[in-house]
N, C-alpha and C positions, 0 to 999 in steps of 0.2 A: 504494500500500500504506500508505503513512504517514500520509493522508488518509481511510484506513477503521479504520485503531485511534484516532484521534484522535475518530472517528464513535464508534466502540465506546465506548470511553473514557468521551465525554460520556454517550452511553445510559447505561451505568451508575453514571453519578455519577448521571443525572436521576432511577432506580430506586431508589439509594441513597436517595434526597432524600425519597421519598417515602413517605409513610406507610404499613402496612400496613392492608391493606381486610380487612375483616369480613363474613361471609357473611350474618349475620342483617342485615336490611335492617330501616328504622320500620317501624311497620306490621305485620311479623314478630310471632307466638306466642313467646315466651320462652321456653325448654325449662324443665320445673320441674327441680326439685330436691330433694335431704335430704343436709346433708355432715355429716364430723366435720369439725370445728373450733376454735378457741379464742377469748375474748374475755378480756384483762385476763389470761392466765396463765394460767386455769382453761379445761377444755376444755367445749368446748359444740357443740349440733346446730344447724346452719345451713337452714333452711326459704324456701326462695322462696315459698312460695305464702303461709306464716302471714308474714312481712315484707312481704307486698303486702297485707294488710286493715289495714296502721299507715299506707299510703302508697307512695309511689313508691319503688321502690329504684333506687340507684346499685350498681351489679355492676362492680366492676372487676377483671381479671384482670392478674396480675403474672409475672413470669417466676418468681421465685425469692427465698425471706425470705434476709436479711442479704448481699444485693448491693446495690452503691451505688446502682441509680436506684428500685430499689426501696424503700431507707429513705426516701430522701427523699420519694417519692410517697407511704408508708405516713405519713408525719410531715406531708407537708402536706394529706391527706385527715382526718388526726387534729387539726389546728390549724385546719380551717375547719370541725371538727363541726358549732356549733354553730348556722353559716349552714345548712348540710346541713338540721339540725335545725327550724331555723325554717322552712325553707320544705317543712317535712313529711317530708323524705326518711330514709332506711335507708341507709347505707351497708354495702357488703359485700365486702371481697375474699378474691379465689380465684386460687391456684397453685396448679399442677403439682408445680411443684420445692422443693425441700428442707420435705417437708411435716412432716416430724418434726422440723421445728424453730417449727413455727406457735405455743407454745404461748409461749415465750421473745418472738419477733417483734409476736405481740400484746401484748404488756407493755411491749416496750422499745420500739418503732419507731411503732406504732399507739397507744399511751398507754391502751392498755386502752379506748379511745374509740368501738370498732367489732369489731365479730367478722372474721376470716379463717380460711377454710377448704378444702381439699383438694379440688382438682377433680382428678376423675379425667379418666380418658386418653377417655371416653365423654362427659363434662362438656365437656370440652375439644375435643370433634370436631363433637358437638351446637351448639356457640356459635361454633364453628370459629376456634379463638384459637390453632394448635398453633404453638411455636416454629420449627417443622419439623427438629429438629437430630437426628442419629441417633445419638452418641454415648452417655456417661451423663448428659447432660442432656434426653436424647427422654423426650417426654410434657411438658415444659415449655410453659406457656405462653407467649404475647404479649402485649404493655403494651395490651389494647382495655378500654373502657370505655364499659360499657349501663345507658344510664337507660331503666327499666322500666315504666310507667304502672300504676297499680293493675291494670287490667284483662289483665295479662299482657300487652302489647301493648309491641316495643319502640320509645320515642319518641325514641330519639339513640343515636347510634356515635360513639366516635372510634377509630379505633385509630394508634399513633406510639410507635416502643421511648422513643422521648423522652419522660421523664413532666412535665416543665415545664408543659403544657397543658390535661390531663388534668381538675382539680380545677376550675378557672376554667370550661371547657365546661360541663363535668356539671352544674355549679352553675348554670350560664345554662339549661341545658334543666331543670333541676330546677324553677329559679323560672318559665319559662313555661308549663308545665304548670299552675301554682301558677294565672295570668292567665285559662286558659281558662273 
């Protein structure tokens, strides 16, 4: 018996350990879109398809504005714009959660640097990012992040509730894209 919880145990450290997987695969059609949103404080419309004729977009999904691993991923996505920028790309993020607070989050955490906006419960099941929590955080999403190719077509996943990684990927498949 004390040799099968010790089994269990490990299984669910190793679970733990692991990243969450994302259903859209490369290669994958991008589900479009049209959100409400904010950039810089001011509210604005969020457009995949008109953000894919400037270039590739970076879509990242977050759980929720003014939670801690969320500032910081919104603050290190806003500190490497300008790389983003040079190698063509759009950055875009989209939560679930505490969406009546996007307009504040984009000014203070995002630097006004980038738009974020409301993915619905349909946005969210479409790119399949759901937190899966049933409480009053259901419809929340998960830390996944999709570089988009112009042609709608997605070229890179990562998904990890740990956003330390996030900015560095997207940015490597931003700039190979950039090679092809």
């Amino acid at each position: 018996m004390k040799m099968f919880r010790t089994m269990l145990a490990a299984a669910a450290l190793g679970l733990a350990a692991t990243p969450v997987l994302a259903a859209l695969a490369t290669g994958e059609q991008a589900p479009k879109f049209t959100a409400q949103g904010a950039m810089a404080g001011k509210p604005i419309r969020v457009d995949l398809a008109t953000s894919l004729k400037k270039g590739p977009v970076v879509l990242y999904f977050f759980p929720a504005a003014f939670t801690s691993g969320c500032n910081l991923e919104a603050q290190a996505f806003a500190a490497a714009i300008d790389d983003f920028r040079a190698a063509g790309a759009t950055v875009i993020g989209m939560t679930g959660g505490n969406t009546n607070q996007l307009r504040d989050f984009s000014a203070k955490h995002c630097a006004g640097q980038f738009p974020v906006a409301s993915a619905s419960k349909e946005l969210i099941a479409q790119y399949d990012v759901s937190l899966g929590l049933t409480d009053d955080k259901a419809g929340w999403s998960n830390r996944t992040t999709y570089v988009i190719d112009t042609d709608g077509t997605v070229a890179f996943v990562y998904s990890d509730l740990k956003p330390n990684e996030h900015i560095a990927r997207s940015l490597a498949a931003v700039r190979s894209l950039a090679r092809k």
